[in-house]
N, C-alpha and C positions, 0 to 999 in steps of 0.2 A: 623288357627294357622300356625307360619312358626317357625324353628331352627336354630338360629343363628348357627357359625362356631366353637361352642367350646361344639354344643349339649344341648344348654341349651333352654328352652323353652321359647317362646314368645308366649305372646297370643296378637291377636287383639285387641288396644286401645279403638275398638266398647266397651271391656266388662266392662270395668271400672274399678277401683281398687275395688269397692264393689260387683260386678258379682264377680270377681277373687277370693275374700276372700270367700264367701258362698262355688263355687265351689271349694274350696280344704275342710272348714268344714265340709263341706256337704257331702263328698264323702269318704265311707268306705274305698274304696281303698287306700285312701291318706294321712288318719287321720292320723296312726302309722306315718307315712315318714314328716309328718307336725312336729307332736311331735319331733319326732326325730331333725329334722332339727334346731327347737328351742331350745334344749338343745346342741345342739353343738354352736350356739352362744352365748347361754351363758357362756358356758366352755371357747370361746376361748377369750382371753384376750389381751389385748393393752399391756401392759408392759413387755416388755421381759427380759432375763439376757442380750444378748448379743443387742448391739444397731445397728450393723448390718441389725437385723431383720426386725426392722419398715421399714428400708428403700427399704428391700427387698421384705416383704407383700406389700409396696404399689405397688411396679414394677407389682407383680406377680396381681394385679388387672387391669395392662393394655391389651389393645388388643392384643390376641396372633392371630399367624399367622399361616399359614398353611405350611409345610414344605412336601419334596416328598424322599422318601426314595433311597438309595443309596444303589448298589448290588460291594461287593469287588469281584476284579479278581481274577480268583483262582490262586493255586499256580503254576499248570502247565496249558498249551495250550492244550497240548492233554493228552489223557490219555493213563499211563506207561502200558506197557506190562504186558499181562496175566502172561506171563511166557517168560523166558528167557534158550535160547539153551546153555548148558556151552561147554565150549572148553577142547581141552583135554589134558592132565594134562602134564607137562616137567619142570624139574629141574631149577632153577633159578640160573644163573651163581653164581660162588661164590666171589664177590667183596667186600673190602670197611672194615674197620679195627675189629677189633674182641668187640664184646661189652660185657657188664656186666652189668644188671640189679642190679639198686639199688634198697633195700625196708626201708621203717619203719617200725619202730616195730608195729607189729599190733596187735591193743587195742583188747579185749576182746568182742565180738557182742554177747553174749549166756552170760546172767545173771548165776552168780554162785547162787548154792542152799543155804537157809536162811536156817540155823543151828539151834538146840534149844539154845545154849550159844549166839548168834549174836538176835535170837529173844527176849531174854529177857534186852539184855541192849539198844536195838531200843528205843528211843522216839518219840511218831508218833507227829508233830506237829498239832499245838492247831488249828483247821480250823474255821476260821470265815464262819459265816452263810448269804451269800447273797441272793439275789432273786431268779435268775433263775440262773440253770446251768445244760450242754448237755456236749456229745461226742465229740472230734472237733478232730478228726484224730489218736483217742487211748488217746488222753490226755484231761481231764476235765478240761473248762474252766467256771468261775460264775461270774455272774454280777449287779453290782446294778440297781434296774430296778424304775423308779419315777412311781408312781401311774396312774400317768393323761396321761402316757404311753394309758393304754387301753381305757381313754375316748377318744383318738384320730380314727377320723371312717372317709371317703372316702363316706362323703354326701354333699351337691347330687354331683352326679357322673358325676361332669363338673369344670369347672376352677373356683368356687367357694366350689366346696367340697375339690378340692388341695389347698385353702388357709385357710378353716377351719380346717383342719388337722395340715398345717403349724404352726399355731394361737397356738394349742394346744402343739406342740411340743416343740416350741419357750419358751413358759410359762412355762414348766416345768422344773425342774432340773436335764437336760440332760450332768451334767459335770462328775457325778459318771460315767456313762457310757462310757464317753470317755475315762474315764483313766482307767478304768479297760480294752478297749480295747486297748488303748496304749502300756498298762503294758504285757497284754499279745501278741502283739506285738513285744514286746521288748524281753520279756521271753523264746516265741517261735521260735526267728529269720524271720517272716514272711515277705514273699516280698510282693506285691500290689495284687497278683493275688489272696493268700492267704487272705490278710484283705478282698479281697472280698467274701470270703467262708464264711469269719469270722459273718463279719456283714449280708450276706444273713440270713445264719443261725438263728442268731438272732432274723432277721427278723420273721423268721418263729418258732419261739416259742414263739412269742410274740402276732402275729397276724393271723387270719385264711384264710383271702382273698390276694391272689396276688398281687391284687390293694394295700393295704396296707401295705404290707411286702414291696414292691418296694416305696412307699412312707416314710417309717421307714428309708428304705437305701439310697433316695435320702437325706431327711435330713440328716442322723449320716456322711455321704460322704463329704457334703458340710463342714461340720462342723469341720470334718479332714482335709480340705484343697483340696481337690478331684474336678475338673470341672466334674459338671453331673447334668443330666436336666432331668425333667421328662415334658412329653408331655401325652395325650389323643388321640386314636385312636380307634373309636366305644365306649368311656365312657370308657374306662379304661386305667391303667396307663400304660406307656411304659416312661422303665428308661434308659439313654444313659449316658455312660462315655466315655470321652477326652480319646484317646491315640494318639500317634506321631507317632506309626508304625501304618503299615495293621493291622487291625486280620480277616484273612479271611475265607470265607465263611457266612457273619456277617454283617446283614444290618446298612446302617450307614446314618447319619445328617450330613449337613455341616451347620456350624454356624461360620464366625467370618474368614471363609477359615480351620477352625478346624474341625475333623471329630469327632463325637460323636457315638461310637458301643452301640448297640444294644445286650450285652455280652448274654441275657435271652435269645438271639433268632441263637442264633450259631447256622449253619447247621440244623435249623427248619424253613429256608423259610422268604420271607417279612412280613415288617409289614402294609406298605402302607405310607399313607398320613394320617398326623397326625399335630397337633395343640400345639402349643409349644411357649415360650419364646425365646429372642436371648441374653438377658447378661447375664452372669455367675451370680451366688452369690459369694458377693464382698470378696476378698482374696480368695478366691477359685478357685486356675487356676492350680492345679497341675493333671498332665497326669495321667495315667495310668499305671505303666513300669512293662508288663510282663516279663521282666529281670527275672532270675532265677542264680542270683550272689553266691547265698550263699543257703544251703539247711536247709530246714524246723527244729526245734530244736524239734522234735515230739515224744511221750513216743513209743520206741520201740516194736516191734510186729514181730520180729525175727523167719525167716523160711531159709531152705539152699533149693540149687537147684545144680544142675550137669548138664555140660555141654560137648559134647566129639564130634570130628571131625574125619577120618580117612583119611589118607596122604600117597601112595607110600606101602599101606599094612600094616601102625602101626596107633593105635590109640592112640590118645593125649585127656586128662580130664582134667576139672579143677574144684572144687567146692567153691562155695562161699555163706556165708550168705547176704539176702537182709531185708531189713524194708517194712512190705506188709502197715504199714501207710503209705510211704511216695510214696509206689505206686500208692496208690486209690487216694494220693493229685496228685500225676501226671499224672494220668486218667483224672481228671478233665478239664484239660487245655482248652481252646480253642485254633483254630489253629492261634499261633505268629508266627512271621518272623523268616527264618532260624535263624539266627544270636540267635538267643534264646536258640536255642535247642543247636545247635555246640559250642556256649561257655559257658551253663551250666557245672558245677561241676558234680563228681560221688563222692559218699558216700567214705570215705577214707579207711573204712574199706573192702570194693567191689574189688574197685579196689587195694590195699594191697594184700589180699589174692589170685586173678586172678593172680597179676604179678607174686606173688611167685611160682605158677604152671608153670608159663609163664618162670620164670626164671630156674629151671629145664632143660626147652629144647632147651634155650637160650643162656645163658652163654658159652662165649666164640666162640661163630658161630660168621660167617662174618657179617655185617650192612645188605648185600643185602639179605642173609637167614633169620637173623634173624624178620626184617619188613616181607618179603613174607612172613615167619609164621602165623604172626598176621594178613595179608591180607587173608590167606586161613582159619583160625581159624574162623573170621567174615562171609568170604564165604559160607562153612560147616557145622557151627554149627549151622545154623538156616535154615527150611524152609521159600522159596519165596514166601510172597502171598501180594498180593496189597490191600491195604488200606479200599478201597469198598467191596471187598469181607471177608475180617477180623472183619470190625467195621462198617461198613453201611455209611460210610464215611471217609473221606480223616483225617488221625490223623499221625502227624511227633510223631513221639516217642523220648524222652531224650536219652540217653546211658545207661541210669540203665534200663529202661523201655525196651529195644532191648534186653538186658540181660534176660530177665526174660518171653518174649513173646517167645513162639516155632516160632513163624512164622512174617515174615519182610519184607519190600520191600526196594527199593535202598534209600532212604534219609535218614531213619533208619540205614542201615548196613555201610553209610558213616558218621554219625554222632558217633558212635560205634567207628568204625576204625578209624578218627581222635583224640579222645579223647586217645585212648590208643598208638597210634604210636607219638602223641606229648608227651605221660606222661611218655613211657618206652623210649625214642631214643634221647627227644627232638628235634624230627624233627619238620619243620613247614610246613603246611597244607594249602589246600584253598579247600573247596566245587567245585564241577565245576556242573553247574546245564543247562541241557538241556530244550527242549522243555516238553520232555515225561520223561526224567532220572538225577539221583544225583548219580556222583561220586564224586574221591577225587582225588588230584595230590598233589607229596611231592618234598618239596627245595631240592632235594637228586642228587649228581652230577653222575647220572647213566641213561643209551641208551635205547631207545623205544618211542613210544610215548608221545607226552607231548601239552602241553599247554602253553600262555604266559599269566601272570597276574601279574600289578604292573611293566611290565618290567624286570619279570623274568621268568626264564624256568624252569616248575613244570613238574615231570615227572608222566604219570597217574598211578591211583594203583585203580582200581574197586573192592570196594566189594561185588557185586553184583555178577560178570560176573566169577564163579566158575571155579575153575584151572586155571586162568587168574592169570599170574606172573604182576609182577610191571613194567611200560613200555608197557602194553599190553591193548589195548581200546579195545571195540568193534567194528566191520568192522561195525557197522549204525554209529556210531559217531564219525569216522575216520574225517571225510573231512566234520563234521559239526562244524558250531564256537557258546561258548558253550553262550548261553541268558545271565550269569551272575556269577559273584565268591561270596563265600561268606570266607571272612577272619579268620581263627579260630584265637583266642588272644593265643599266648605262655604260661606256667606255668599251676598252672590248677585255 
């Protein structure tokens, strides 16, 4: 006996095709998996809804190929310091015109109490009864589920059990399910990272095996428009989607000069060399955009937090309510390109409430006091701690997510500090990202230290480097030039 490249078994032509038949009859071991095998050909069907299909079953029955996995660079060369010595502490000249924080009116985050007079004229609407439905971030979402759903099964466990599965999928009437995920989509405000939560999920109330659940999401993906491939490594399935950025730490496919991640396996190591197709399913070539444009529409789950720095002998607070759903979806993440995190949104109600503490001790101070404020508030209010020693691994945190951790390291407390010295000052901003460290430098026409990017002079503002005024780097990063800028976008 030898194994061809997709694990499928070949027996020696010595045995016959009638040795071959006896020995799988014959043999206890093999009877169940014989049966079996025959009733998933018979479930799966020629005829599909979408005519795509046939021409993509027959693709998926040619030679697939062997492919060798691909390791992304991390984000930095070396690794940031344990800790960092702060300097010590002196007044920031007082320059630059007197400002005024503007706010909106800020909405209401703390549901008011239901009344007995408001309870009884409620009409609760009529809820239609679908298939299946789960938790999906504090809000219940349901779904039409087609029957022949569960006749779909990951046999045999080679590139003909991924087209009997196809077969079956293909043939069902998998268009309820799209639209119900569409709708909630559309409902929830979900970006791509999300519908990928969405459909895992799915997956896994539907199906018991891995192999399958990633098979469930290759399909409903393709079907959305999504480029993603599933390949075999050891007999089981390993799913890859298209994205145009890195997502590092995250093993990847190259097909086509496109890189296909490996999202299942974030920060859990290779997968190897594995066995795989190279066209897309046809109309199916859209990325992946960990973009985080617009924030999740998710039923709220409302907790406050306090936050306090101390300054020259007075202590400054500010408290504000956060949404702990829209935290746990931003735990999720894997790690995307800066540009992710620094021009993501903060919850309006977050940052409303902060400014208004903010504007308190602001109002009417000079440009230059009142940013150093906000640069020491980021500095102080949070303990230093790096990334491996926090979470087991390298995690950029959003600006709401820096809020709400006690403890930070430099991309963190510059992504923080951008998002509020662009929203309260309209200053403009660039990342400056070292070998080992992430600061910030602002268009601010004031002395110290600075940078050029774009062919302008940005002046640095560390919020990292404690008691460190604006204008004021680090003696390691003095006379280094910095690997790269990242552009925050204006507005929020």
């Amino acid at each position: 006996m030898r194994l061809n490249k997709v694990g499928e078994l070949e027996l020696s032509k010595q045995f016959g095709h009638f040795s071959l038949l006896f020995l799988l009859l014959g043999s206890t071991l093999f009877a169940g998996s014989f049966e079996n095998f025959k009733r998933v050909q018979q479930e799966s069907f020629t005829k599909y809804m979408d005519e795509r299909d046939a021409a993509f079953n027959s693709y998926l029955k040619s030679q697939w190929k062997e492919y060798s996995a691909q390791k992304s660079k991390p984000l930095y060369e070396k690794e940031k310091p344990k800790s960092i010595t702060p300097t010590l502490p002196k007044k920031i000249k007082s320059v630059g015109p007197k400002v005024r924080i503007k706010l909106e009116k800020i909405k209401k985050v703390i549901p008011e109490p239901v009344t007995v007079e408001k309870v009884l004229i409620i009409k609760k609407p009529k809820k239609i009864q679908k298939d299946i439905s789960f938790d999906f971030f504090g809000q219940e979402v349901s779904f039409y589920i087609d029957k022949k759903y569960k006749k779909a099964t990951f046999y045999p466990q080679s590139q003909k059990g991924i087209i009997n599965f196809f077969d079956i999928l293909a043939s069902s009437d998998y268009s309820s399910t799209l639209q119900d995920i569409n709708s909630i989509r559309k409902e929830l405000a979900l970006n791509d990272w999300a519908t990928y939560l969405l459909v895992t999920k799915l997956s896994e109330s539907l199906y018991s095996t891995p192999d399958e659940r990633r098979l469930f999401s290759w399909f409903i993906f393709n079907k959305l428009g999504y480029a993603v491939k599933v390949g075999l490594a050891n007999k089981h399935i390993v799913l890859m989607h298209y994205s145009k950025k890195a997502i590092y730490s995250t093993p990847n496919y190259t097909f086509n000069k496109r890189h296909f991640y490996v999202v299942a396996n974030y920060a859990k190591g290779s997968v190897g060399k594995l066995y795989t197709y190279k066209q897309n399913y046809p109309d199916a070539d859209k990325a992946m955009d960990l973009g985080l444009k617009e924030l999740p529409n998710f039923k709220k789950d409302i907790k406050s937090k306090r936050l306090s720095f101390r300054e020259f002998g007075n202590t400054y607070t500010t408290t504000y309510h956060y949404d702990q759903n829209l935290l746990d979806f931003m735990a999720t993440y894997p790690q995307a390109d800066y540009e992710t995190y620094f021009n993501a949104p903060m919850s309006e109600s977050v940052y409303q409430e902060i400014a208004k503490d903010m504007k308190k001790y602001l109002d009417s101070k000079t440009s230059s006091v009142a940013i150093n404020f906000v640069l020491r508030f980021v500095q102080k209010a949070f303990a230093y701690q790096i990334d491996q020693d926090q979470f087991g691994r390298e995690k950029v945190m959003f600006a709401e997510e820096t809020l709400y951790y006690d403890k930070s390291d430099c991309e963190d407390r510059a992504i923080l500090f951008s998002y509020l010295v662009k929203e309260l000052f309209g200053v403009t901003v660039v990342g400056v990202k070292y070998k080992d460290h992430m600061t910030t430098a602002l268009y601010i026409p004031m002395q110290g230290d600075s940078i050029k990017a774009g062919g302008k002079k940005f002046v640095i503002a560390d919020p990292t480097y404690v008691n460190a005024n604006i204008g004021q780097s680090m003696p390691k990063y003095k006379s280094q030039i910095p690997q790269s800028f990242i552009h925050v976008r204006t507005g929020s």
